[in-house]
N, CA, C and O atoms as a DFTB+ gen file, in Angstrom:
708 C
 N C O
     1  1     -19.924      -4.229      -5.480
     2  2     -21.303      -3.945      -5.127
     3  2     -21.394      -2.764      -4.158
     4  3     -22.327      -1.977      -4.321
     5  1     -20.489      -2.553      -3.129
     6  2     -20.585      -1.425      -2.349
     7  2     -19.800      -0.760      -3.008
     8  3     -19.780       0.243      -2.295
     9  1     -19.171      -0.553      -3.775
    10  2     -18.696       0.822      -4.501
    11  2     -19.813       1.420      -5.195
    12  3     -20.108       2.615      -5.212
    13  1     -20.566       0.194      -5.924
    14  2     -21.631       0.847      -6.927
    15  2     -22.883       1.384      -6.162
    16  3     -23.717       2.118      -6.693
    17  1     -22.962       0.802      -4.411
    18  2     -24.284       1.611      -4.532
    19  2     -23.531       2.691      -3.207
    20  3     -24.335       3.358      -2.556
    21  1     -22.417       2.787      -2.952
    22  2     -21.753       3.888      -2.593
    23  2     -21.719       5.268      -3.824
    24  3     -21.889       6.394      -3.358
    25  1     -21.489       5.127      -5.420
    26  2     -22.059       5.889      -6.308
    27  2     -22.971       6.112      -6.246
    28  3     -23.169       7.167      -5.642
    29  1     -24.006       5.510      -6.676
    30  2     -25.464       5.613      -6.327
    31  2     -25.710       6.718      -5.348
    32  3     -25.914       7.894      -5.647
    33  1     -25.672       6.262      -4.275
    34  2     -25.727       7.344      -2.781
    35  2     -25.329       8.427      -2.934
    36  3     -26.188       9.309      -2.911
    37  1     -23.855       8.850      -3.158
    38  2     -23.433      10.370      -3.564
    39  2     -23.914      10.478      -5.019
    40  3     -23.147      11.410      -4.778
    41  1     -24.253      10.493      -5.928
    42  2     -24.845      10.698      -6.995
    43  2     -26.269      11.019      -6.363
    44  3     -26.921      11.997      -6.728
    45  1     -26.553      10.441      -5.731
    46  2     -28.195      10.845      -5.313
    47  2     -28.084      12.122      -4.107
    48  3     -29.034      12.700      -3.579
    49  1     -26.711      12.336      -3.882
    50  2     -26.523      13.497      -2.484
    51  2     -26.613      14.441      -3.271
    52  3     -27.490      15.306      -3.281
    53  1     -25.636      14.320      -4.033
    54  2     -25.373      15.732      -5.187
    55  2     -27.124      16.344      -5.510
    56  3     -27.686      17.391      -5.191
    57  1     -27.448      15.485      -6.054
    58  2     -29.066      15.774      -6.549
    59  2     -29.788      16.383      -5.869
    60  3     -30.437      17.373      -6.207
    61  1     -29.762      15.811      -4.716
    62  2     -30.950      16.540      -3.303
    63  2     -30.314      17.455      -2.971
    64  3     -30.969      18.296      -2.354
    65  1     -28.474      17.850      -3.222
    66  2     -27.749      19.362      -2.434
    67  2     -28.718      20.033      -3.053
    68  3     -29.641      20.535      -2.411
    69  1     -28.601      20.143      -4.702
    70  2     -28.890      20.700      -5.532
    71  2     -30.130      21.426      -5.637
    72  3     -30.459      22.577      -5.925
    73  1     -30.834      20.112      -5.229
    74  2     -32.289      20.640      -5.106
    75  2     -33.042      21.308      -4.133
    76  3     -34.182      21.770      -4.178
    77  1     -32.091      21.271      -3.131
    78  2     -32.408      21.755      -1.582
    79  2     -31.512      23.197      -1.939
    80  3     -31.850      24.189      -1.294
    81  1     -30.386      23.354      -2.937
    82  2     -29.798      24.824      -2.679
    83  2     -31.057      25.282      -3.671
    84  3     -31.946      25.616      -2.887
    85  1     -31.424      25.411      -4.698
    86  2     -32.591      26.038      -5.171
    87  2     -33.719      26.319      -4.800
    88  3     -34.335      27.316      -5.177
    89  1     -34.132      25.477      -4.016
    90  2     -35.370      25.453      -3.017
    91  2     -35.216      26.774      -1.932
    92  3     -36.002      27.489      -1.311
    93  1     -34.157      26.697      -2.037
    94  2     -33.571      28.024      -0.449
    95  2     -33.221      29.164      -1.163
    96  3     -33.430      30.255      -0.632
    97  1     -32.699      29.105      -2.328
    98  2     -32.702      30.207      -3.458
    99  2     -34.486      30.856      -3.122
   100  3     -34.844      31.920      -2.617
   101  1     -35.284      29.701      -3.649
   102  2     -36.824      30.086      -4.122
   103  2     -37.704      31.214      -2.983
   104  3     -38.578      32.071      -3.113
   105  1     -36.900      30.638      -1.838
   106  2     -37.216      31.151      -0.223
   107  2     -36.858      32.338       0.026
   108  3     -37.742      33.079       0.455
   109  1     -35.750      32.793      -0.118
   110  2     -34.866      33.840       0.291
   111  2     -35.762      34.747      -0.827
   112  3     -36.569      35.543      -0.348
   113  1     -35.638      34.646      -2.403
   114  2     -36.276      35.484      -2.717
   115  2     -37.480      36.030      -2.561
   116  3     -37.729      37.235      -2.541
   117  1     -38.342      35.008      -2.433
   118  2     -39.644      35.755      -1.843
   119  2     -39.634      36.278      -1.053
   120  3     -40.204      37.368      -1.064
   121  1     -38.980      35.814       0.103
   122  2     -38.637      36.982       1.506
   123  2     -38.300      38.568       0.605
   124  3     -38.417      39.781       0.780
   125  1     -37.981      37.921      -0.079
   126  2     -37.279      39.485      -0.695
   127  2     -38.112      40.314      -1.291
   128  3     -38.050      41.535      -1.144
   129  1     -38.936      39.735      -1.992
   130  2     -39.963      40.246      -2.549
   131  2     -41.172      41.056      -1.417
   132  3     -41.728      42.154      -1.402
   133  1     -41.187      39.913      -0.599
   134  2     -42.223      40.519       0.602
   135  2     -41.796      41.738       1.511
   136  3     -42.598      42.369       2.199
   137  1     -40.320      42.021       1.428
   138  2     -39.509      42.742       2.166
   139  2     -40.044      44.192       1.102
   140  3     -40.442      45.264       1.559
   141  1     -39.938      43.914      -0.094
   142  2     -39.939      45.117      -0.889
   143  2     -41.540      45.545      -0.864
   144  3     -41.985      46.689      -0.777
   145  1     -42.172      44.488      -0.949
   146  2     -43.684      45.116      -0.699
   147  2     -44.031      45.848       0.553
   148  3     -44.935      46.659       0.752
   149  1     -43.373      45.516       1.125
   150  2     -43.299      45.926       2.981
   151  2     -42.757      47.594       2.594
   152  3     -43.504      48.528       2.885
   153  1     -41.544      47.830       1.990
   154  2     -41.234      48.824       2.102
   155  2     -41.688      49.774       1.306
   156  3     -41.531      50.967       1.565
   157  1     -42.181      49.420       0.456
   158  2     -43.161      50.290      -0.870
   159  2     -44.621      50.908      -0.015
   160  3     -44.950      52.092       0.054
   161  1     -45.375      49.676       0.611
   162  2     -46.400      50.054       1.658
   163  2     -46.016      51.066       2.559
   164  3     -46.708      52.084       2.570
   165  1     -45.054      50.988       3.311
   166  2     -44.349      51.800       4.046
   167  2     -43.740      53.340       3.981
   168  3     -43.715      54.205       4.857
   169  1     -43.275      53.358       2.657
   170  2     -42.694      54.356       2.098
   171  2     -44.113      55.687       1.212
   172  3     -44.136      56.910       1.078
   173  1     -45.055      54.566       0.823
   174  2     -46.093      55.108       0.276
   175  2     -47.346      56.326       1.556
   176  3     -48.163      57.227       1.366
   177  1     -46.789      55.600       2.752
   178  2     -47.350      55.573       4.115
   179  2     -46.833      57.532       4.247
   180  3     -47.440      58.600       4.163
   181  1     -45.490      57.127       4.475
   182  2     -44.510      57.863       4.787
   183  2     -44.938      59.298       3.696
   184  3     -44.874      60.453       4.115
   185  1     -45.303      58.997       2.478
   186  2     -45.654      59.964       1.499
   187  2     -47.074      60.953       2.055
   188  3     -47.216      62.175       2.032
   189  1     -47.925      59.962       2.499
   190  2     -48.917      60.412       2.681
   191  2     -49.036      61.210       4.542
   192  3     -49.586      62.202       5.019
   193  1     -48.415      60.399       4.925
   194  2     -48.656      60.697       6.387
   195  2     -48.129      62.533       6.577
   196  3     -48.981      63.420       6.607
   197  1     -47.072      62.741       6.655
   198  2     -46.293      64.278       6.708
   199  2     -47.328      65.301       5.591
   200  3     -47.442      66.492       5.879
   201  1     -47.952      64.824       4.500
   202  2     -48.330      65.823       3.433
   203  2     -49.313      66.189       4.404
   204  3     -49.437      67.368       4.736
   205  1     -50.329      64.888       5.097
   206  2     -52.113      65.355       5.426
   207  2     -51.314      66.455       6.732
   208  3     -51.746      67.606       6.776
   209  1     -50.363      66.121       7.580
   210  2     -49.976      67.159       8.861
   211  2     -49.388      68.195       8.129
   212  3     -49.838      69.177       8.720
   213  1     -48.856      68.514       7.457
   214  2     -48.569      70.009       6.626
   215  2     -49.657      70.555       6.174
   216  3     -49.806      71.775       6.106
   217  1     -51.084      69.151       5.594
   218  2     -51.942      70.157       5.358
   219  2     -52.549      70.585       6.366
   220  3     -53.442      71.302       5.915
   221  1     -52.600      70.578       7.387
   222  2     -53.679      70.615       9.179
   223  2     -52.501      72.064       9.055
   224  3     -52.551      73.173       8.522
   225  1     -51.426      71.250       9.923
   226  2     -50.542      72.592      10.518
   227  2     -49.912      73.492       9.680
   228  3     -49.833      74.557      10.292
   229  1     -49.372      73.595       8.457
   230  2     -48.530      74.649       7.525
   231  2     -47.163      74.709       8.160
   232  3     -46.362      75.635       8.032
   233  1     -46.917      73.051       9.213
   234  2     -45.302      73.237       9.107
   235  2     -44.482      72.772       8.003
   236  3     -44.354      71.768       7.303
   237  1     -44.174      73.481       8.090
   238  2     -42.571      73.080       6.812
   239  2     -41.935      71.817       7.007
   240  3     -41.496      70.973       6.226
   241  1     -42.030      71.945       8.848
   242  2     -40.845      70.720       9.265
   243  2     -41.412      69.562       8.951
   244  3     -40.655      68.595       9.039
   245  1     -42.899      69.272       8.489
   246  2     -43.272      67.923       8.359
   247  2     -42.850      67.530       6.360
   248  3     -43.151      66.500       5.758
   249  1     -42.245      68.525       5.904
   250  2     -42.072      68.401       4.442
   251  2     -40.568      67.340       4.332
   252  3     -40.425      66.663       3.315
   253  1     -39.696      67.292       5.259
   254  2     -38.363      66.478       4.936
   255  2     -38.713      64.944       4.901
   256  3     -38.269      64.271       3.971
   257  1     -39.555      64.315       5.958
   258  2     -40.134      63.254       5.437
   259  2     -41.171      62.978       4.455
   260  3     -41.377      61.768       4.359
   261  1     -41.696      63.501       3.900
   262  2     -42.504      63.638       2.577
   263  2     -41.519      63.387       1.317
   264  3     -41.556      62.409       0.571
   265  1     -40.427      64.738       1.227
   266  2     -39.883      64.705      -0.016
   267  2     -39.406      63.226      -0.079
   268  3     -39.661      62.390      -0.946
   269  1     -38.480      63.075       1.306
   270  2     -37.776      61.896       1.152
   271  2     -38.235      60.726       0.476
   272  3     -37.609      60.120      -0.393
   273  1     -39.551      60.396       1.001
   274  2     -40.409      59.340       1.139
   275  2     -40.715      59.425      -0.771
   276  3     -40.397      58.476      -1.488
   277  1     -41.274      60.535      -1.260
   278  2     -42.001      60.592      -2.516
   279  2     -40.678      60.563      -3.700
   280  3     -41.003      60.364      -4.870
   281  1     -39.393      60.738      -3.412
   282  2     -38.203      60.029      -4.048
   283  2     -38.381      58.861      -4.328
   284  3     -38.425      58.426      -5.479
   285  1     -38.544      58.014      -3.005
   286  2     -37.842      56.666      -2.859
   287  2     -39.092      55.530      -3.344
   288  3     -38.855      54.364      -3.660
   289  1     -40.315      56.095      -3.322
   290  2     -41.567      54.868      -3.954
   291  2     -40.936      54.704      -5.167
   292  3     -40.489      53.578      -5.384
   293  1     -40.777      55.620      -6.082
   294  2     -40.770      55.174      -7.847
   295  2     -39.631      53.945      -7.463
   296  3     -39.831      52.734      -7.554
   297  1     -38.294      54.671      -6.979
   298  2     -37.392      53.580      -6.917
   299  2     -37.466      52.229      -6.498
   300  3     -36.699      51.374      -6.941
   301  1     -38.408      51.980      -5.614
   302  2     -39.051      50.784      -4.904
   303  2     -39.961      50.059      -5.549
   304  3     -40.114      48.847      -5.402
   305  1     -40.748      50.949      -6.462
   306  2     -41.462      50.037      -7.569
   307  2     -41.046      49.308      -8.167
   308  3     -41.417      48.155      -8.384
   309  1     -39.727      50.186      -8.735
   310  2     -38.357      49.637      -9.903
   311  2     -38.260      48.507      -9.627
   312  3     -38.781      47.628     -10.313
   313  1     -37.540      48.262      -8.510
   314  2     -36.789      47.359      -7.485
   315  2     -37.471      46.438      -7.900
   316  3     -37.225      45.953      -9.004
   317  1     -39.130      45.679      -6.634
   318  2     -39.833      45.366      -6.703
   319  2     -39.851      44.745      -8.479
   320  3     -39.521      43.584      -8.721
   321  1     -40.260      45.664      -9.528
   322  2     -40.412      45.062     -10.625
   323  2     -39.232      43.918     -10.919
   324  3     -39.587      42.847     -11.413
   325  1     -38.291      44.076     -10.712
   326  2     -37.153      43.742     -10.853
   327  2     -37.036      42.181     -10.450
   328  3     -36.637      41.229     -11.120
   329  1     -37.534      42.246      -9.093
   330  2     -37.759      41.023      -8.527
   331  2     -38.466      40.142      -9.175
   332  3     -38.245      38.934      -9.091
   333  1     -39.538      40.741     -10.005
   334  2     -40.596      39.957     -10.197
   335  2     -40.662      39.425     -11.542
   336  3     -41.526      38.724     -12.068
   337  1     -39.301      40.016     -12.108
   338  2     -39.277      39.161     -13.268
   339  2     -39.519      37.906     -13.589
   340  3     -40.052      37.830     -14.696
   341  1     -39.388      37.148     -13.205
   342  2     -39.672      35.798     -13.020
   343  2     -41.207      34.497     -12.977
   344  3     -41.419      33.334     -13.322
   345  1     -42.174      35.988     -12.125
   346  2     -43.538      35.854     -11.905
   347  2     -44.517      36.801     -12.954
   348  3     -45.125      37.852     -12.754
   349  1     -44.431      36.255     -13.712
   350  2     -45.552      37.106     -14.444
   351  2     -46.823      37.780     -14.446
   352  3     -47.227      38.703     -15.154
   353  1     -47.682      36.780     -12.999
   354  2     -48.647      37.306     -12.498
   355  2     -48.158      38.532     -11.924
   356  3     -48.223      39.684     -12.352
   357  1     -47.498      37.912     -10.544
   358  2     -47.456      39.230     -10.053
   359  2     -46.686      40.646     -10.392
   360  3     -46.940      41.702      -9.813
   361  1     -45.544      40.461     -11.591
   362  2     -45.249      41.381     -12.185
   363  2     -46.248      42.508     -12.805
   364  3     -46.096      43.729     -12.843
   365  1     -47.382      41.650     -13.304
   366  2     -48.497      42.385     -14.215
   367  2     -48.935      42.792     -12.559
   368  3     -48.633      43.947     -12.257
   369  1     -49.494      42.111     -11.653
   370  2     -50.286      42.672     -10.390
   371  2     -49.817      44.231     -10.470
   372  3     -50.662      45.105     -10.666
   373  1     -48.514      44.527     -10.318
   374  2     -47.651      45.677      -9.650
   375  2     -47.763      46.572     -10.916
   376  3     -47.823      47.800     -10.864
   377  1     -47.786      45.798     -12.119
   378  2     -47.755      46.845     -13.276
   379  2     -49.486      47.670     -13.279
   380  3     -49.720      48.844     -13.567
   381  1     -49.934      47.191     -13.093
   382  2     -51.385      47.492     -13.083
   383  2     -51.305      48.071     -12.202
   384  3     -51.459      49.180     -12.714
   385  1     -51.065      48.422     -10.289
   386  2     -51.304      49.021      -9.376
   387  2     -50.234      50.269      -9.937
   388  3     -50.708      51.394      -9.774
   389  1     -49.094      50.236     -10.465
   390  2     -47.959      51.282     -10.300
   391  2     -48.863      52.799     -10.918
   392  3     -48.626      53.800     -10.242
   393  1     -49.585      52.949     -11.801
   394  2     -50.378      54.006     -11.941
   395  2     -50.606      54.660     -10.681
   396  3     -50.082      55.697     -10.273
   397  1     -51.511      53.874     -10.080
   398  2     -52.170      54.529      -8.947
   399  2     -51.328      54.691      -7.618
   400  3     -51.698      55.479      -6.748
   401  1     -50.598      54.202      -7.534
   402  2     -49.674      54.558      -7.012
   403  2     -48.617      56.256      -7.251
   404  3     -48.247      57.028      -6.367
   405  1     -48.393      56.348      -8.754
   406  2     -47.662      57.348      -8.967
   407  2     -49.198      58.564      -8.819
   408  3     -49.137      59.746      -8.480
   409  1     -50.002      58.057      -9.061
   410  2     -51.678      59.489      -8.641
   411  2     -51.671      59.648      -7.181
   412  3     -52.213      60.583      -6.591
   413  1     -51.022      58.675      -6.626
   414  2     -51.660      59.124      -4.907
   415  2     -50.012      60.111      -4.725
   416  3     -50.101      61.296      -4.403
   417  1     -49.083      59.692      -4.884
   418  2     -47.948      60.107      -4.616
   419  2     -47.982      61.789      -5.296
   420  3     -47.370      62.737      -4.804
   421  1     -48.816      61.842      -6.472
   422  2     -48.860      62.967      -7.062
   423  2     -49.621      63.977      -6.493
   424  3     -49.225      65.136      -6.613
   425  1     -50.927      63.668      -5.730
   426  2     -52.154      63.772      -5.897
   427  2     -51.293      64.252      -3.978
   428  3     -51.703      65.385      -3.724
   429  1     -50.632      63.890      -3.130
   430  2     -49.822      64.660      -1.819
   431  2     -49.191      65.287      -2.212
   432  3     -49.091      66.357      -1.612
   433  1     -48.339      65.098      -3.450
   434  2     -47.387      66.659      -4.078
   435  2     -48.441      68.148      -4.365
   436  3     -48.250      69.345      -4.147
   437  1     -49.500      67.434      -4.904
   438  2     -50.249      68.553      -5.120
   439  2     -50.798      69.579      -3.711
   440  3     -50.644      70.795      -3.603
   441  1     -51.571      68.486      -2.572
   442  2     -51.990      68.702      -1.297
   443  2     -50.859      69.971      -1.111
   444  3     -51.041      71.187      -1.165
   445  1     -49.658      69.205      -0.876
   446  2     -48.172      70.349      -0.331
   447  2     -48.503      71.364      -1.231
   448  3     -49.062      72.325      -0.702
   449  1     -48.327      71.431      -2.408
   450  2     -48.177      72.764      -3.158
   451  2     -49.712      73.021      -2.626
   452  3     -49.723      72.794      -1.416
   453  1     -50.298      73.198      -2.838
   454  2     -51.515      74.195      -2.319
   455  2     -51.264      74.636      -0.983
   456  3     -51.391      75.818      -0.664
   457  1     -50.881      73.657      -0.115
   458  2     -50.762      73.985       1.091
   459  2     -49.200      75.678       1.314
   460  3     -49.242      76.661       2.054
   461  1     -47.983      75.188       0.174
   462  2     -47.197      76.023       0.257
   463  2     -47.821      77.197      -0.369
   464  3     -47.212      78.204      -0.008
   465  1     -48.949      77.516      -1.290
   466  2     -49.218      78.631      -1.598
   467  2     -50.568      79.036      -0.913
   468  3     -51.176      79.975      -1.427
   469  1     -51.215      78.301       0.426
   470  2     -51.859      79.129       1.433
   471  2     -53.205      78.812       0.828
   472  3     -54.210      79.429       1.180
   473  1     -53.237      77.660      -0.266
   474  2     -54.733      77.718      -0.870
   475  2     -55.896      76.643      -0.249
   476  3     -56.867      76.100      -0.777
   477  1     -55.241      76.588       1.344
   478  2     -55.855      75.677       2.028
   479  2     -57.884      75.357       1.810
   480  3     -58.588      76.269       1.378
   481  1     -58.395      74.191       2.133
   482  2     -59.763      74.253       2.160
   483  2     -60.286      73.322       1.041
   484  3     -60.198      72.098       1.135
   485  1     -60.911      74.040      -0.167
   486  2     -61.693      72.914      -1.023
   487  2     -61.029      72.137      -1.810
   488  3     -61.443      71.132      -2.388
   489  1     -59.438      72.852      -1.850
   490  2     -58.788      71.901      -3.221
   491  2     -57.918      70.893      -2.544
   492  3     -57.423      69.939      -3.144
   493  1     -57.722      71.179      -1.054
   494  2     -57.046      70.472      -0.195
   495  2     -57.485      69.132       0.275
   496  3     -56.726      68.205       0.557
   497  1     -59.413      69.111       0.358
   498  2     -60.110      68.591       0.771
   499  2     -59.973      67.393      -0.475
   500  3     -59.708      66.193      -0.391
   501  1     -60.260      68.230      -1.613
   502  2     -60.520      66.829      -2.814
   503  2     -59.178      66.212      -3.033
   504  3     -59.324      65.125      -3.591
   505  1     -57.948      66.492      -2.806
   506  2     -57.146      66.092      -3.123
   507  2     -57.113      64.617      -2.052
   508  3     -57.329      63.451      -2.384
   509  1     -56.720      65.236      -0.524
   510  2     -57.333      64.008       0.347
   511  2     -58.295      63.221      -0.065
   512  3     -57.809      62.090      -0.077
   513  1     -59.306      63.183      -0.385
   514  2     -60.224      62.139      -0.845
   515  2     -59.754      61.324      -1.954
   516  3     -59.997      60.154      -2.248
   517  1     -58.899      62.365      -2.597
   518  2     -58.132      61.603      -3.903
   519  2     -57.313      60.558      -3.306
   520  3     -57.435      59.363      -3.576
   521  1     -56.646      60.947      -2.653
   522  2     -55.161      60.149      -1.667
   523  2     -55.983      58.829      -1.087
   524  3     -55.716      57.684      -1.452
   525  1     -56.955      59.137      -0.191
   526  2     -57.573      58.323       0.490
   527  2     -57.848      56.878      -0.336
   528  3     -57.519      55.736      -0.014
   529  1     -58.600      57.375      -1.559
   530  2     -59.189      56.079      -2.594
   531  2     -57.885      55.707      -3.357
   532  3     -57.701      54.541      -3.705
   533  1     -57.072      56.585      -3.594
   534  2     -56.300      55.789      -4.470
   535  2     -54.944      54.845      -2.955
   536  3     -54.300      53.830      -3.225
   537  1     -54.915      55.166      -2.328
   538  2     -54.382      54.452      -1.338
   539  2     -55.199      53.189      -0.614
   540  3     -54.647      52.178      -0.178
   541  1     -56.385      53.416      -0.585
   542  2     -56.874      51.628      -0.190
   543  2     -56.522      51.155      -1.744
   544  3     -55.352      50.779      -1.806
   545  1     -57.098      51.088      -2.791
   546  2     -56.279      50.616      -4.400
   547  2     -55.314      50.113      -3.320
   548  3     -55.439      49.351      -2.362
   549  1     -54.291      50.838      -3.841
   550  2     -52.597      50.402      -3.607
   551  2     -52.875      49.446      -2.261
   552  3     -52.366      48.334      -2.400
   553  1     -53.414      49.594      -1.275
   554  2     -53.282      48.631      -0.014
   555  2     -54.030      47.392      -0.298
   556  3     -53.683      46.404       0.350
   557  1     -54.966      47.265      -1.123
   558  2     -55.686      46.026      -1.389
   559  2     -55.088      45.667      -2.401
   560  3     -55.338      44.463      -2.460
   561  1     -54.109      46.066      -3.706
   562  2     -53.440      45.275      -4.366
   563  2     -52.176      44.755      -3.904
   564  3     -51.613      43.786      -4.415
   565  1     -51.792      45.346      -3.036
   566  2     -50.784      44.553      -2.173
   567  2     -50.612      43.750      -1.529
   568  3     -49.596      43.066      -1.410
   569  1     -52.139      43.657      -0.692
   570  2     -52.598      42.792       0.350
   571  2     -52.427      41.368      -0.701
   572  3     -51.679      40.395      -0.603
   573  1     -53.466      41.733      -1.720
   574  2     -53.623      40.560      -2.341
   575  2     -52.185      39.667      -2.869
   576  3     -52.149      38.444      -2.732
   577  1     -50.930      40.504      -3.532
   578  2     -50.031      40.385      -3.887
   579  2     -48.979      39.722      -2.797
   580  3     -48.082      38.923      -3.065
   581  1     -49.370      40.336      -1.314
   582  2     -48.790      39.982      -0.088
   583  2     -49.286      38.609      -0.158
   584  3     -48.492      37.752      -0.546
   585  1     -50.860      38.157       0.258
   586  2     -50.632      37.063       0.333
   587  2     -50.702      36.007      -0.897
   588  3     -51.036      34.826      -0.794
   589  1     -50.390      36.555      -1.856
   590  2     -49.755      35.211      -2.235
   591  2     -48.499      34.514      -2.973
   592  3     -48.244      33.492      -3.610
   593  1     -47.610      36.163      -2.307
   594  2     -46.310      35.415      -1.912
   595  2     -45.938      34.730      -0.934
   596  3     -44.996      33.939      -0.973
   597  1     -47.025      35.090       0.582
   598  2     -46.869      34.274       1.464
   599  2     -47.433      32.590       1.255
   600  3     -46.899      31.554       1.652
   601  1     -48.575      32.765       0.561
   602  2     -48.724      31.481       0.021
   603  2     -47.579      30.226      -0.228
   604  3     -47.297      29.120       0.233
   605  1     -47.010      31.412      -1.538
   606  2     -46.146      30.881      -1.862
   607  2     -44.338      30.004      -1.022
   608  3     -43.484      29.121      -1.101
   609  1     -44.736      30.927      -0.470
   610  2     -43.475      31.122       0.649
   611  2     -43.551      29.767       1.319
   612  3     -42.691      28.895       1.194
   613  1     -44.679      29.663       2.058
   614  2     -45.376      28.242       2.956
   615  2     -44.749      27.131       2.129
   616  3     -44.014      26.249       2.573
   617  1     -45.243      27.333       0.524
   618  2     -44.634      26.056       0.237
   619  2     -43.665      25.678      -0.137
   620  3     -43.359      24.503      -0.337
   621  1     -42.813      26.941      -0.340
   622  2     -41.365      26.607      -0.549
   623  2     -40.350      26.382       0.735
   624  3     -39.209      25.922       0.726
   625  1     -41.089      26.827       1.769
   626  2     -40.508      26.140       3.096
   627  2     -40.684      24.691       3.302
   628  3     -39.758      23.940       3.605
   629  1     -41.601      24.418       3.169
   630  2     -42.203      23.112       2.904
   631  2     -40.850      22.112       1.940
   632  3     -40.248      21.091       2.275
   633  1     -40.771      22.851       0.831
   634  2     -40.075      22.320      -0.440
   635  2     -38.774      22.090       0.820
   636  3     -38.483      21.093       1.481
   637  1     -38.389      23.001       0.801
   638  2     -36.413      23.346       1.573
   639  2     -37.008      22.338       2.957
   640  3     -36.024      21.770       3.431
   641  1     -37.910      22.071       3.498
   642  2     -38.071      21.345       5.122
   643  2     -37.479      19.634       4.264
   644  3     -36.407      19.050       4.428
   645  1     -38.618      19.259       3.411
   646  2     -38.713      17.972       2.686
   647  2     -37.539      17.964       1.616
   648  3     -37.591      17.061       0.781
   649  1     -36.595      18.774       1.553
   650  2     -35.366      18.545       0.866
   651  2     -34.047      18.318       1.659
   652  3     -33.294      17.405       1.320
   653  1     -33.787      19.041       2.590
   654  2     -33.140      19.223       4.015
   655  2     -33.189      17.340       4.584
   656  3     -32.306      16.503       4.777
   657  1     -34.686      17.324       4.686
   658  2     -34.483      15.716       5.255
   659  2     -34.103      14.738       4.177
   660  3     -33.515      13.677       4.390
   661  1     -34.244      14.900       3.751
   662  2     -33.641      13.923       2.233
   663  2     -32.118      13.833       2.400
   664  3     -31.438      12.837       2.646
   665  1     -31.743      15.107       2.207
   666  2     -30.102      15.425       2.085
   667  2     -29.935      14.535       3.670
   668  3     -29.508      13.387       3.553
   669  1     -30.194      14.937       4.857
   670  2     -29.920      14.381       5.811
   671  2     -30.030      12.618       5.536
   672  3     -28.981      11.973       5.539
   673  1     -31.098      12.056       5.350
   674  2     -31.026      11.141       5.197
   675  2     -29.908       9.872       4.570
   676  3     -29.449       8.788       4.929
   677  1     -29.813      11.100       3.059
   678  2     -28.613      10.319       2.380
   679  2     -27.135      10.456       2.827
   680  3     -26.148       9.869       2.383
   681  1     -27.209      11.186       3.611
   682  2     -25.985      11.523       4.360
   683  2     -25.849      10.320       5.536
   684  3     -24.818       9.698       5.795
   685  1     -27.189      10.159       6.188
   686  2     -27.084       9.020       7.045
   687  2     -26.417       7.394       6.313
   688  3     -25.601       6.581       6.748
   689  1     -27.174       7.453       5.123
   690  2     -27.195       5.866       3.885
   691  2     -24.964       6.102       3.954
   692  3     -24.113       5.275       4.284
   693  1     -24.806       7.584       3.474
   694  2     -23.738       7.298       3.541
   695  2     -22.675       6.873       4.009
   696  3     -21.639       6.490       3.466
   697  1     -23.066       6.983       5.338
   698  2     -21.875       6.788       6.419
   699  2     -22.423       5.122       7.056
   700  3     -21.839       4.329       7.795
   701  1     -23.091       5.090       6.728
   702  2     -23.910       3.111       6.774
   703  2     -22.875       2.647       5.940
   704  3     -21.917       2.030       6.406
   705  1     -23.014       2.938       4.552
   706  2     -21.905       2.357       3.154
   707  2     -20.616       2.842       3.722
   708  3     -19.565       2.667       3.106
């Protein structure tokens, strides 16, 4: 009788490891996901910020963080997509924003080139306005996308908190048997 519900017990540990290592799988990735939205926001930032001060001042020196920055979004989209295999909503979310994203990123390449050929003023002006609208876009589909991986996140902490005590528990049953 105590062998069998000594089985029982580790048969039921195994189950809750199991379910508690996936649960922490589920966690970590969203962190991951939120990490990449973080840096896409960031990087998109980075695109825009150096183009509008090259267009004011005509320094050059504000162009090394620009190029850098307007490299590394496409790649971060990638990424990002990558992650999101899994979520179909929010895969489509990002597929739908990635347009406007590659127009604002385009739309500061353009700002610079006018700015490198001195054609400062009206085409400089619409282009900013361009940047401007298509960048709240991108910040409000993110926002939205942000929270509800954080949503999500809450409850998979939740999941890994209420799996954690389980495992603990049966660990306690065990050393009782």
């Amino acid at each position: 009788l105590v062998l069998s519900a000594f089985a029982l017990v580790g048969a039921d540990s195994q189950r809750s490891i199991a379910q508690l290592q996936v649960a922490t799988r589920a966690v970590v990735h969203t962190r991951e996901v939120l990490e990449k939205l973080g840096e896409i926001s960031t990087s998109v930032s980075e695109v825009e910020s150096p183009a509008r001060s090259f267009a004011i001042s005509g320094k050059q020196s504000h162009l090394d963080p620009f190029y850098t920055a307007a490299k590394i979004v496409p790649e971060k989209v990638e990424e990002l997509k990558v992650l999101l295999q899994g979520d179909h909503e929010a895969l489509e979310a990002v597929t739908h924003i990635e347009p406007a994203i590659g127009r604002q990123v385009q739309a500061m390449k353009e700002m610079v080139e006018l700015g490198n050929k001195m054609f400062r003023g009206s085409g400089q002006r619409k282009l900013t306005d361009e940047a401007s609208t298509l960048m709240e876009e991108v910040r409000t589909a993110f926002s939205a996308l942000e929270k509800k991986q954080r949503g999500e996140l809450a409850g998979q902490q939740a999941t890994v908190s209420a799996k954690s005590q389980g495992v603990t528990m049966l660990g306690l049953s065990e050393s009782v048997l």
